[in-house]
N, CA, C and O atoms as CSV, one atom per row, in Angstrom:
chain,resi,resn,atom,element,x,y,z
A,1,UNK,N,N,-47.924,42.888,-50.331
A,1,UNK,CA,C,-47.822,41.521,-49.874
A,1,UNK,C,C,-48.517,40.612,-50.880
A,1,UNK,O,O,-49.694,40.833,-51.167
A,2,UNK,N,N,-47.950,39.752,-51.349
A,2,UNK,CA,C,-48.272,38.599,-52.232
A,2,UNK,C,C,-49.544,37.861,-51.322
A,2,UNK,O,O,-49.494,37.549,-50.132
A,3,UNK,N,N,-50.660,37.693,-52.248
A,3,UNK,CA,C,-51.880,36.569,-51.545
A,3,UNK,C,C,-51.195,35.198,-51.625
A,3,UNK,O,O,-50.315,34.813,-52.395
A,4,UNK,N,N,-51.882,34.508,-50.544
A,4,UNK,CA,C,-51.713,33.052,-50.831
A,4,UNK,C,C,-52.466,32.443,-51.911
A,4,UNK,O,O,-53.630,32.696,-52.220
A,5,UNK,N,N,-51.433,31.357,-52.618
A,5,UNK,CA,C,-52.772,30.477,-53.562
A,5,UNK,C,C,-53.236,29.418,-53.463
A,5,UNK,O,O,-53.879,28.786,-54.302
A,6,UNK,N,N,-52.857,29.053,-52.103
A,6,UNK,CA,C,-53.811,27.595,-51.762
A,6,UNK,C,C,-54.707,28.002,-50.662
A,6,UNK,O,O,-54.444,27.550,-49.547
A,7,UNK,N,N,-55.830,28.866,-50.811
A,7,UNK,CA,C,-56.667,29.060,-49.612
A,7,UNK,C,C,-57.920,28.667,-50.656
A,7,UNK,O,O,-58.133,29.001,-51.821
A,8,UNK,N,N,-58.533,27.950,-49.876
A,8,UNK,CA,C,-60.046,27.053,-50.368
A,8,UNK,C,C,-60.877,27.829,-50.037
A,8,UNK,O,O,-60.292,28.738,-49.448
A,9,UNK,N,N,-62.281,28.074,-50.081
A,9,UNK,CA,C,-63.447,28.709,-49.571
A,9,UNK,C,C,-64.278,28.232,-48.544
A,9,UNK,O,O,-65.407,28.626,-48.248
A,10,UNK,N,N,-63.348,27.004,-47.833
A,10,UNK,CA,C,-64.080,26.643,-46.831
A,10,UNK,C,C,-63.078,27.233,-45.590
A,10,UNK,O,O,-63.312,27.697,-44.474
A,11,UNK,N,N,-61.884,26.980,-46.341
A,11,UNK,CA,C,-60.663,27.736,-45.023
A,11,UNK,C,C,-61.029,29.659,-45.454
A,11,UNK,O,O,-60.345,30.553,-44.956
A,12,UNK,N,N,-61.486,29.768,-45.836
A,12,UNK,CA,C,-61.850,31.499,-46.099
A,12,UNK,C,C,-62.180,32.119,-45.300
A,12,UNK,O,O,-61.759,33.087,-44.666
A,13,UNK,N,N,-63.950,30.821,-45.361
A,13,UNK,CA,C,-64.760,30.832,-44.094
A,13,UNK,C,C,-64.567,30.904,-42.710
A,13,UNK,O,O,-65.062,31.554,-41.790
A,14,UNK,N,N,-63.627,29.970,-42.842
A,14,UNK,CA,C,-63.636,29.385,-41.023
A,14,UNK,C,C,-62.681,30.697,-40.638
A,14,UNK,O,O,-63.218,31.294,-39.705
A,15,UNK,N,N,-61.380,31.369,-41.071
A,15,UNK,CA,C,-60.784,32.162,-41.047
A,15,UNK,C,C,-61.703,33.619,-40.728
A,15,UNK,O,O,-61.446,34.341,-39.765
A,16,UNK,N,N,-62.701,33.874,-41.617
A,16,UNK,CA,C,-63.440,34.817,-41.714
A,16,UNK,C,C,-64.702,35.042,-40.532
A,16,UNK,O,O,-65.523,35.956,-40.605
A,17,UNK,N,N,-64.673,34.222,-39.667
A,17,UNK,CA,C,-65.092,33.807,-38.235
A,17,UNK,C,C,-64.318,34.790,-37.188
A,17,UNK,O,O,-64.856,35.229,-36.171
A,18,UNK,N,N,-63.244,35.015,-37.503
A,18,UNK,CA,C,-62.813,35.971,-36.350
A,18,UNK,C,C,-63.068,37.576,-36.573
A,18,UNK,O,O,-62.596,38.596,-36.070
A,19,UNK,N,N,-63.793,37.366,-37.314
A,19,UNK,CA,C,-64.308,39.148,-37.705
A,19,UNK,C,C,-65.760,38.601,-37.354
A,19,UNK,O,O,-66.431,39.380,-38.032
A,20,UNK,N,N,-66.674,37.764,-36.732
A,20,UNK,CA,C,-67.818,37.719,-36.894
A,20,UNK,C,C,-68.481,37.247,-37.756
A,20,UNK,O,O,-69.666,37.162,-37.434
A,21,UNK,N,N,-68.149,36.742,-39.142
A,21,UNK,CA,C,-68.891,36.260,-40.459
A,21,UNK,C,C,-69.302,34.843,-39.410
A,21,UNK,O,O,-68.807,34.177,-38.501
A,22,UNK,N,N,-70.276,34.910,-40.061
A,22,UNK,CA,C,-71.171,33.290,-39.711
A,22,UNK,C,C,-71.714,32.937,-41.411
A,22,UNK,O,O,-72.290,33.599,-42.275
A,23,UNK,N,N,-71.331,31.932,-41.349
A,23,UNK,CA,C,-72.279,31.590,-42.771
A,23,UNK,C,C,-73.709,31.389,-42.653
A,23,UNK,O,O,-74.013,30.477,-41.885
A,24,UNK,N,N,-74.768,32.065,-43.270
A,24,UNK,CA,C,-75.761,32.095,-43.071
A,24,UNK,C,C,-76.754,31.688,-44.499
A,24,UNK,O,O,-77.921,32.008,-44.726
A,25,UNK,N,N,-75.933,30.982,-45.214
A,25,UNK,CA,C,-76.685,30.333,-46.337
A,25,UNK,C,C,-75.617,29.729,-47.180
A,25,UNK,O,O,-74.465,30.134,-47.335
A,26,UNK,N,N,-76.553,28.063,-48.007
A,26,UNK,CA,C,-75.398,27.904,-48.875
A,26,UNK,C,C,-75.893,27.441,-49.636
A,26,UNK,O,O,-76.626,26.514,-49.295
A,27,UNK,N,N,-75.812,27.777,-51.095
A,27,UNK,CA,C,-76.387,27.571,-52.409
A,27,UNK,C,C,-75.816,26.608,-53.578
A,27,UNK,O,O,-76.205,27.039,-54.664
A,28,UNK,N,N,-75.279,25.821,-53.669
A,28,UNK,CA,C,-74.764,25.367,-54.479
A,28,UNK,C,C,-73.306,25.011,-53.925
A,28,UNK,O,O,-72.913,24.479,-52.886
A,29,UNK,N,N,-72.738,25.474,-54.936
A,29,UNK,CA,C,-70.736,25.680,-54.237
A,29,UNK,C,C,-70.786,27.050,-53.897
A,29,UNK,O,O,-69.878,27.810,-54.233
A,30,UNK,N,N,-72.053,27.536,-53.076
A,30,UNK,CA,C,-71.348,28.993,-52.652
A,30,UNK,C,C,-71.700,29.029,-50.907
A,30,UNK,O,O,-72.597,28.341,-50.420
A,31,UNK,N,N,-71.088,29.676,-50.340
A,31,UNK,CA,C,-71.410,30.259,-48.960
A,31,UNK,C,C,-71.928,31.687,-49.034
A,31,UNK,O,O,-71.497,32.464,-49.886
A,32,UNK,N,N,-72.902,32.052,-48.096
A,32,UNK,CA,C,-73.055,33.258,-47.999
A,32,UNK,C,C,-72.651,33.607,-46.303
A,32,UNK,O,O,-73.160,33.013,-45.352
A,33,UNK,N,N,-71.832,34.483,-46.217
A,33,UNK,CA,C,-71.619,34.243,-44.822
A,33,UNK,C,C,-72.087,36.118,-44.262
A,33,UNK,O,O,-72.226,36.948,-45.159
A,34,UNK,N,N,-72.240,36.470,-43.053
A,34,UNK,CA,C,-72.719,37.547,-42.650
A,34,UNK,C,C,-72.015,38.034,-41.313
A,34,UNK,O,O,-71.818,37.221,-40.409
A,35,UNK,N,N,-71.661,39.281,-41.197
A,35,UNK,CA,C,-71.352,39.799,-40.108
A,35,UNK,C,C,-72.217,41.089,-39.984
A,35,UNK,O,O,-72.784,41.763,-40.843
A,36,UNK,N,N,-72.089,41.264,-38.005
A,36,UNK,CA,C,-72.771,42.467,-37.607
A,36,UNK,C,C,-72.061,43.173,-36.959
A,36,UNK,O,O,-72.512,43.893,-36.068
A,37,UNK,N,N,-70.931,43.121,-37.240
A,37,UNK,CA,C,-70.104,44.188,-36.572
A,37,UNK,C,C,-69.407,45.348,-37.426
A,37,UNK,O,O,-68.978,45.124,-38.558
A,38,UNK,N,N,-69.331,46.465,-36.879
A,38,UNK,CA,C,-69.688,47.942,-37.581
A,38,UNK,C,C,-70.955,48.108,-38.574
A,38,UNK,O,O,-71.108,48.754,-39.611
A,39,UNK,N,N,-71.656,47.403,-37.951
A,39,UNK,CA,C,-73.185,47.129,-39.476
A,39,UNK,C,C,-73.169,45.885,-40.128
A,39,UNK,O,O,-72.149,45.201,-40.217
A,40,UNK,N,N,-74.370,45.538,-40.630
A,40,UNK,CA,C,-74.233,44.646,-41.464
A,40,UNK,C,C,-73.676,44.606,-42.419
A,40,UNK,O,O,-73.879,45.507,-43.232
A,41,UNK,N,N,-72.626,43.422,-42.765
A,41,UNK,CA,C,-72.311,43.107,-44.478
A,41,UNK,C,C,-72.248,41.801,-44.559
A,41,UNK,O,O,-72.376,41.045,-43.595
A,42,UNK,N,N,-71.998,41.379,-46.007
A,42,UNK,CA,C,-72.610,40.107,-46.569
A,42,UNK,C,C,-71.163,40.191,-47.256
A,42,UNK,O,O,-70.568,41.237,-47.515
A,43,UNK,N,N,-70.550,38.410,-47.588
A,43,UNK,CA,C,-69.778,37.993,-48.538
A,43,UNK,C,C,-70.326,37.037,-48.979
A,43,UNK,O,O,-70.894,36.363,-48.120
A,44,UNK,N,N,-70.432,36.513,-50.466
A,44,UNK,CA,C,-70.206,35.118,-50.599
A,44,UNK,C,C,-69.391,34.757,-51.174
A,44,UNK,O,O,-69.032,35.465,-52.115
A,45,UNK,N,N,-68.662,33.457,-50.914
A,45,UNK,CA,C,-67.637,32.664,-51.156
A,45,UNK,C,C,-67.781,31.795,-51.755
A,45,UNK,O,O,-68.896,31.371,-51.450
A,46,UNK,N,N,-67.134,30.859,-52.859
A,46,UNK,CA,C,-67.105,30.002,-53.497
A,46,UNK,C,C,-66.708,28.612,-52.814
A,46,UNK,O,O,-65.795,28.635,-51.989
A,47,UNK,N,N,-67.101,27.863,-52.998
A,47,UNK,CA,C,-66.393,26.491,-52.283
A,47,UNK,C,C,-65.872,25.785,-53.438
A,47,UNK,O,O,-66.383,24.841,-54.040
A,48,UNK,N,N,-64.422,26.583,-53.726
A,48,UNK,CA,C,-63.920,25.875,-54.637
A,48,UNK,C,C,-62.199,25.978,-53.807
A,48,UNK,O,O,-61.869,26.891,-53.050
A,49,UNK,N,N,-61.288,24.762,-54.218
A,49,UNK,CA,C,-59.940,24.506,-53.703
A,49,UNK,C,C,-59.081,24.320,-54.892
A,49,UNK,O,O,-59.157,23.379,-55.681
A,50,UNK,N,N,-58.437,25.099,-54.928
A,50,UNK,CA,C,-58.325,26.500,-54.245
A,50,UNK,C,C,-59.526,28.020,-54.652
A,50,UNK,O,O,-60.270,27.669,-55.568
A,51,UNK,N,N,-59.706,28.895,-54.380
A,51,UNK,CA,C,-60.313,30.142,-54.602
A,51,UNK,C,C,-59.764,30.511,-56.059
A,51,UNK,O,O,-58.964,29.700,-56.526
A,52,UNK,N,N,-60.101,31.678,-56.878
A,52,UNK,CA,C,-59.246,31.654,-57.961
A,52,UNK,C,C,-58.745,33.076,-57.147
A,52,UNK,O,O,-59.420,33.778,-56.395
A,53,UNK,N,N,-57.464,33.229,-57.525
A,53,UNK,CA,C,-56.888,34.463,-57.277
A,53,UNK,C,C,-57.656,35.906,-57.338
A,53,UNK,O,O,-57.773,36.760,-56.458
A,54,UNK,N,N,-57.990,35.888,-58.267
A,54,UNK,CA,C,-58.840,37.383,-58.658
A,54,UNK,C,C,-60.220,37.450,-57.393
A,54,UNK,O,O,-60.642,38.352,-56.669
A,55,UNK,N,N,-60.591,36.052,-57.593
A,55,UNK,CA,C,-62.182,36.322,-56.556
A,55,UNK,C,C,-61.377,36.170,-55.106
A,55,UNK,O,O,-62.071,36.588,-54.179
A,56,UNK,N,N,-60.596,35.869,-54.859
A,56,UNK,CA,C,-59.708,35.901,-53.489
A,56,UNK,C,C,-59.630,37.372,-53.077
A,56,UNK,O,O,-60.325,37.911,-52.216
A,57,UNK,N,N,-58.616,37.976,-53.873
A,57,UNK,CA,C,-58.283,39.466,-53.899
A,57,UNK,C,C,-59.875,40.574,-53.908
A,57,UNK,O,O,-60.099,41.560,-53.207
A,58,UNK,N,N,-60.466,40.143,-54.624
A,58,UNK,CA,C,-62.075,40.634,-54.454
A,58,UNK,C,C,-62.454,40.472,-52.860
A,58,UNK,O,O,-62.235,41.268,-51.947
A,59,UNK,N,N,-62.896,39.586,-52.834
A,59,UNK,CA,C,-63.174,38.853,-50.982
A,59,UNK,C,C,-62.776,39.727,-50.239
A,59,UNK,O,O,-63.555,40.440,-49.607
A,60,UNK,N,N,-61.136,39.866,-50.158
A,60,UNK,CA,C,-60.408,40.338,-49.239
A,60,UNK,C,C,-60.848,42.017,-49.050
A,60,UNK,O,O,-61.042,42.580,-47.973
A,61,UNK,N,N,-60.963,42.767,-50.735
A,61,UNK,CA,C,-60.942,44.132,-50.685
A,61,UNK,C,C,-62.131,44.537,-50.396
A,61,UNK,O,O,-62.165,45.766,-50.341
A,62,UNK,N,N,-63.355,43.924,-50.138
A,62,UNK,CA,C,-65.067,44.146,-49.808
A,62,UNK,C,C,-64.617,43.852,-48.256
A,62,UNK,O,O,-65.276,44.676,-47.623
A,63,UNK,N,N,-63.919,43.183,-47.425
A,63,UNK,CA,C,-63.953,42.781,-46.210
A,63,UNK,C,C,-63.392,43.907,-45.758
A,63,UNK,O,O,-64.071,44.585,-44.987
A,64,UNK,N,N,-61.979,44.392,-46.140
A,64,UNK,CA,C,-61.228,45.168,-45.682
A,64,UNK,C,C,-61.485,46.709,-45.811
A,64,UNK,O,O,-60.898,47.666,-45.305
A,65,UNK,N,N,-62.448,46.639,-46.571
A,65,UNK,CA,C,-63.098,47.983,-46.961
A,65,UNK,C,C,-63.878,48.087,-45.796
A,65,UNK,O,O,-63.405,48.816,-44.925
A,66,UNK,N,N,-64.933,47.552,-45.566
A,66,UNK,CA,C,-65.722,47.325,-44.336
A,66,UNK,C,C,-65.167,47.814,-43.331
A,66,UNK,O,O,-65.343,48.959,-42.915
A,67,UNK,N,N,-64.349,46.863,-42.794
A,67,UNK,CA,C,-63.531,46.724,-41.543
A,67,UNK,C,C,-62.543,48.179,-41.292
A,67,UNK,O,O,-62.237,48.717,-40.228
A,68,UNK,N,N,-62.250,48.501,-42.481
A,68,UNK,CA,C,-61.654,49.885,-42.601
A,68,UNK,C,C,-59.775,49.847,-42.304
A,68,UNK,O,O,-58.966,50.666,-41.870
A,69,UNK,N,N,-59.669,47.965,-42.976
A,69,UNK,CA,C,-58.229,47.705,-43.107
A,69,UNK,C,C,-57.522,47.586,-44.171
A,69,UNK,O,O,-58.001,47.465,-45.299
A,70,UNK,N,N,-55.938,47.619,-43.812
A,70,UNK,CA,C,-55.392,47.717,-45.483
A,70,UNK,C,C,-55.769,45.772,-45.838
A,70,UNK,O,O,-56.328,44.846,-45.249
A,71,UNK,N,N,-55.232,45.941,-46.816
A,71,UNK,CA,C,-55.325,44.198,-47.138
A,71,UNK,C,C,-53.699,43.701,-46.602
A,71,UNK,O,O,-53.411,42.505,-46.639
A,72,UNK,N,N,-53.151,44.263,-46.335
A,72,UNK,CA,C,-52.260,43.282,-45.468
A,72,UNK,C,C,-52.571,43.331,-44.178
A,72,UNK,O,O,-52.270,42.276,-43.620
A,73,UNK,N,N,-53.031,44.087,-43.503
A,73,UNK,CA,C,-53.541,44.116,-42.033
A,73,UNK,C,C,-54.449,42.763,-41.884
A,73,UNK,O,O,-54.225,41.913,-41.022
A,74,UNK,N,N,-55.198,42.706,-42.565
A,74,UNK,CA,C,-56.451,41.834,-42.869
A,74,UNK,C,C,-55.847,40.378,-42.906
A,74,UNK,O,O,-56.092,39.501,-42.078
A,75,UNK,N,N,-54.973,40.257,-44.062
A,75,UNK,CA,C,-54.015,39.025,-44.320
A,75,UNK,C,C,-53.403,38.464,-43.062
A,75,UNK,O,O,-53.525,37.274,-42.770
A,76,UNK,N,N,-52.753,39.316,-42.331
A,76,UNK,CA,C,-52.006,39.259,-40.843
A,76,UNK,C,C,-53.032,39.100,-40.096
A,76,UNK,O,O,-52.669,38.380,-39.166
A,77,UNK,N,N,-54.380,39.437,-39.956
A,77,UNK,CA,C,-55.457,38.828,-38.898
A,77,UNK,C,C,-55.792,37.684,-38.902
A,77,UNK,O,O,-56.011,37.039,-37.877
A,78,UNK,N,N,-55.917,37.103,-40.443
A,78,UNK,CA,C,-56.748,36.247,-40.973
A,78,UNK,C,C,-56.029,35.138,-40.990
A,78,UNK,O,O,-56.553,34.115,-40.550
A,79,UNK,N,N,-54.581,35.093,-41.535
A,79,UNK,CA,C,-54.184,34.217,-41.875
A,79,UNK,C,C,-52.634,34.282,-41.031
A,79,UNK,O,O,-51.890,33.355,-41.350
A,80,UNK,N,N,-52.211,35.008,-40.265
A,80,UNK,CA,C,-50.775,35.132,-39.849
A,80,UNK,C,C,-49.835,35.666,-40.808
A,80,UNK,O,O,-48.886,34.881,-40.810
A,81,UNK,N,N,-49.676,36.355,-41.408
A,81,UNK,CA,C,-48.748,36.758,-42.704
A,81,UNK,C,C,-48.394,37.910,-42.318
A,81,UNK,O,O,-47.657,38.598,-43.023
């Protein structure tokens, strides 16, 4: 499945809310956001519009690794695709 290329790092975020991420720090143009479900893990995100592709596809494969989904499963949670 092809990523989208207009997803921003603030729509990442808010998206990344239904797995539990809360943003729990923000440094500059970055988010650090945190979830506690299956254990702790940490992302941070860029607050840039759009994301660049490569750190998108990164994002996705640290989340989905976690979560223990493919990256289109993930895509279809996250975003409807």
């Amino acid at each position: 499945m092809k990523l989208p290329r207009d997803v921003s790092g603030e729509r990442l975020a808010k998206a990344l809310r239904l797995l539990g991420y809360e943003i729990t720090r923000q440094t500059g143009s970055h988010f650090r956001l945190t979830t506690t479900q299956r254990g702790e893990h940490h992302v941070t995100i860029p607050r840039h519009d759009p994301i660049r592709i490569g750190t998108f596809a990164g994002i996705l494969e640290d989340v989905a690794d976690h979560f223990e989904l493919s990256r289109e499963d993930l895509l279809a949670k996250l975003f409807g695709r």
